[in-house]
PAVO-84632 format. One record per residue: x, y, z of N, C-alpha, C in turn. Coordinates in steps of 0.05 Angstrom, whole numbers, plus 32768, in hexadecimal, padded with zeros to 4 digits. Layout:
N
XYZXYZXYZ...
// end
This chain:
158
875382CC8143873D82BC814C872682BD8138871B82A2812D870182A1812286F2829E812686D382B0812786BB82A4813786A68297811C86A0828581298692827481168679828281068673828B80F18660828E80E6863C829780F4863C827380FB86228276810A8619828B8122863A82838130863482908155863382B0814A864E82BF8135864282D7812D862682DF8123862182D0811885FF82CE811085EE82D5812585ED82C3813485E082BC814E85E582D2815D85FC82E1816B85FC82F3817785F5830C816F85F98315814E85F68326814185D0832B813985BF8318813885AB830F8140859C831C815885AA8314817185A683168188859F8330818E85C88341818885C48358819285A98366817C85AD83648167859A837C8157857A8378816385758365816C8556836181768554837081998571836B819D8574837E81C0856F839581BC858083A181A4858D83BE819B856883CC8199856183C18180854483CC8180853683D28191853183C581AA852083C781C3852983DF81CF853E83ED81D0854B83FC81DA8542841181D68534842681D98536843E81C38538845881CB8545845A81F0854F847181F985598467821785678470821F8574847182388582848A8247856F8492825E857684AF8266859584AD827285AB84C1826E85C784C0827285C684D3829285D184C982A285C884E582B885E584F582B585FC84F182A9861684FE829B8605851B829085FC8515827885F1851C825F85D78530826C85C38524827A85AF852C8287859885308271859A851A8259858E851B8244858F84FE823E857984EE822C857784D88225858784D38207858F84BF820785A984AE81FA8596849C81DD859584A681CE8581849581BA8591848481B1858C846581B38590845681A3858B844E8187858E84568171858E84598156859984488145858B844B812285998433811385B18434811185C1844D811085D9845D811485F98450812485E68451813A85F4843C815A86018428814F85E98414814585F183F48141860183F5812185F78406810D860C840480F98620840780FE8632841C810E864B84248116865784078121864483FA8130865583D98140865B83D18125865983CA8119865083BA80F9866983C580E7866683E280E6867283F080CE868F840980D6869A840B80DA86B1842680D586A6842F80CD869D843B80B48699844B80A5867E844B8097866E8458808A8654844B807B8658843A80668675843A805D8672842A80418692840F8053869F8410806B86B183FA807286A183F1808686A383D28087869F83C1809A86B483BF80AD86AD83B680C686C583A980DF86C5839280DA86E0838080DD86DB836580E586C7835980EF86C8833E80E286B4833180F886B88333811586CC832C811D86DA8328813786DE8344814786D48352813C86D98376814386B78379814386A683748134868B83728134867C83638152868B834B814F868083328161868583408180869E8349818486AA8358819D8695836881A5868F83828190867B838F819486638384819E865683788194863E8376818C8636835F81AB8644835681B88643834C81CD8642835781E18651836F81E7864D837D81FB863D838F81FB862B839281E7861683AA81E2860183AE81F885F98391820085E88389821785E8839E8235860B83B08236860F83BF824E861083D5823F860383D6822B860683F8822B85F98405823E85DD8404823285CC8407823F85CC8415825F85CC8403826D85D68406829085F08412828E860484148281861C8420828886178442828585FF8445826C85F7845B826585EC846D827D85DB845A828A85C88465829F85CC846A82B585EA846482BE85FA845F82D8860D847482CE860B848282B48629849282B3862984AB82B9862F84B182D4863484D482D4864D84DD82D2865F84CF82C7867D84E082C4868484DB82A4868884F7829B869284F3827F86A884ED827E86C384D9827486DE84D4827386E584D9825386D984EC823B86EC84FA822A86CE8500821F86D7851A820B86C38527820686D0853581E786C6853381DA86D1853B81B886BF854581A786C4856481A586B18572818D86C18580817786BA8578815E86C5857F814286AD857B812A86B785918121869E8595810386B2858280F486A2857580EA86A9856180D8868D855B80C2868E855380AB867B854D8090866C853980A4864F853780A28640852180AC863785208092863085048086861B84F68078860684F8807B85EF850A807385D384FF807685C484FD806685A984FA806E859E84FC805485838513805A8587851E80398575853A803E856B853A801D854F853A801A853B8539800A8544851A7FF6853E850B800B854584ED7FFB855884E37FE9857985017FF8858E84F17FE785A784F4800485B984E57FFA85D184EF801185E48502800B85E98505801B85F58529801C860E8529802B861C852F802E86378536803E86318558804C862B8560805F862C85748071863F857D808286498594808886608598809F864585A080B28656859180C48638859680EC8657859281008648859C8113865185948128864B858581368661856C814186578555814D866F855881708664854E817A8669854781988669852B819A867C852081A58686850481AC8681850981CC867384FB81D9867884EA81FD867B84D68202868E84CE8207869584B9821386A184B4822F868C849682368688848C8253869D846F825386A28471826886B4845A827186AF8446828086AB842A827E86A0841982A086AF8405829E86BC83F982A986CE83DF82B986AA83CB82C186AC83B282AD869283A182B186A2838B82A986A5837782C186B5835C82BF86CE835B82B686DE836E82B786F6836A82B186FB8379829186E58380828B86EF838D827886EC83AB827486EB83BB826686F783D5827086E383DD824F86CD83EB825586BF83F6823386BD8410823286C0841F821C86BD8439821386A0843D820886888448820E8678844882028676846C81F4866D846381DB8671848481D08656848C81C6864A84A681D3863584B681CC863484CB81BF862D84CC81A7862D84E38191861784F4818E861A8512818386048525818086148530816285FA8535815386078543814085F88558814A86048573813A85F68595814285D28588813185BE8597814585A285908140859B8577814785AA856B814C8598854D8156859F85448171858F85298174858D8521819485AC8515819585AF850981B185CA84F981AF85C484E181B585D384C881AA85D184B581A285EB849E81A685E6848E81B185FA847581B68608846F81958626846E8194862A846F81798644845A81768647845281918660843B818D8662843181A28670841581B28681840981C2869983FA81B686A983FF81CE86C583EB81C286D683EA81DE86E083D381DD86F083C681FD870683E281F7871383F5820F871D84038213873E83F18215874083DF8213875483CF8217875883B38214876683A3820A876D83908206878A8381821787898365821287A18362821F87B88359820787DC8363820B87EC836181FE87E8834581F987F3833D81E387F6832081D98812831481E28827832681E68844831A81EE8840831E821088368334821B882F832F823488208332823F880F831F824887EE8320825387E4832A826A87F98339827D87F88346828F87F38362828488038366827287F68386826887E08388825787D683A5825A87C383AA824E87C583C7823287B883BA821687BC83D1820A87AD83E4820687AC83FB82108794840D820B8788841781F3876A841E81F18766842081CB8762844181CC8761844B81C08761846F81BF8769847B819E87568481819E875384828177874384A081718737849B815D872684A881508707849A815686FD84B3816C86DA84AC816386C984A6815B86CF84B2814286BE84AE812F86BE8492811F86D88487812586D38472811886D5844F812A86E4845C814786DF8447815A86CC843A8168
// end
């Protein structure tokens, strides 16, 4: 499927002017507030700091961003939880750096219109935690539209 140019525009537009307004949401899971960061919205955008997602993998995202928010604020049950030292990227005395930290993955689950989203909240060791991804937890098969395929990956980069 191709989405036209503009309407990505347009929605891509949209969400980043929502995204900004945003700039914490208390988790009652967590029992700590959820920072929305430039971080968050690059991850919709990017895999990786230096790969992009599809458009159509972007556009998905970037539409449903609108429920994070409330899904955040309504979530007291954690459904997977993932901690591993892994190199974070940052930057330290105005250059980037590669670091081993410890990071914590949470991730919340909500069924909203039929669709089924993973939202994922990240902490690196020393910092706050922070909204760092969504993605539909499922899709439907293309040969049979009754079933559903589930998505279950890597965190860090879903």
């Amino acid at each position: 499927m191709k989405i036209i140019d503009e309407k990505f525009e347009k929605v891509k537009q949209i969400a980043k002017l929502d995204y900004n307004k945003i700039k914490k949401v208390k988790c009652p899971f967590l029992q700590d507030y959820v920072y929305f960061n430039k971080d968050g919205f690059d991850h919709l955008l990017f895999k990786t700091w230096n790969r992009s997602r599809s458009q159509l993998e972007q556009y998905s995202r970037l539409r449903l961003l609108s429920l994070v928010p409330e899904i955040i604020a309504k979530s007291h049950t954690l459904q997977e939880y993932d901690e591993r030292k892994i190199f974070v990227r940052q930057k330290i005395n105005s250059r980037w750096e590669q670091r081993m930290k410890m990071v914590r993955y949470y991730v919340f689950v909500a069924v909203v219109k039929t669709v089924r989203l993973k939202i994922i909240v990240k902490e690196i060791e020393g910092g706050e935690k922070f909204f760092y991804s969504l993605y539909p937890s499922w899709k439907k098969d293309k040969k049979d539209p009754k079933k559903k395929i589930f998505y279950s990956g890597n965190l860090e980069e879903d």
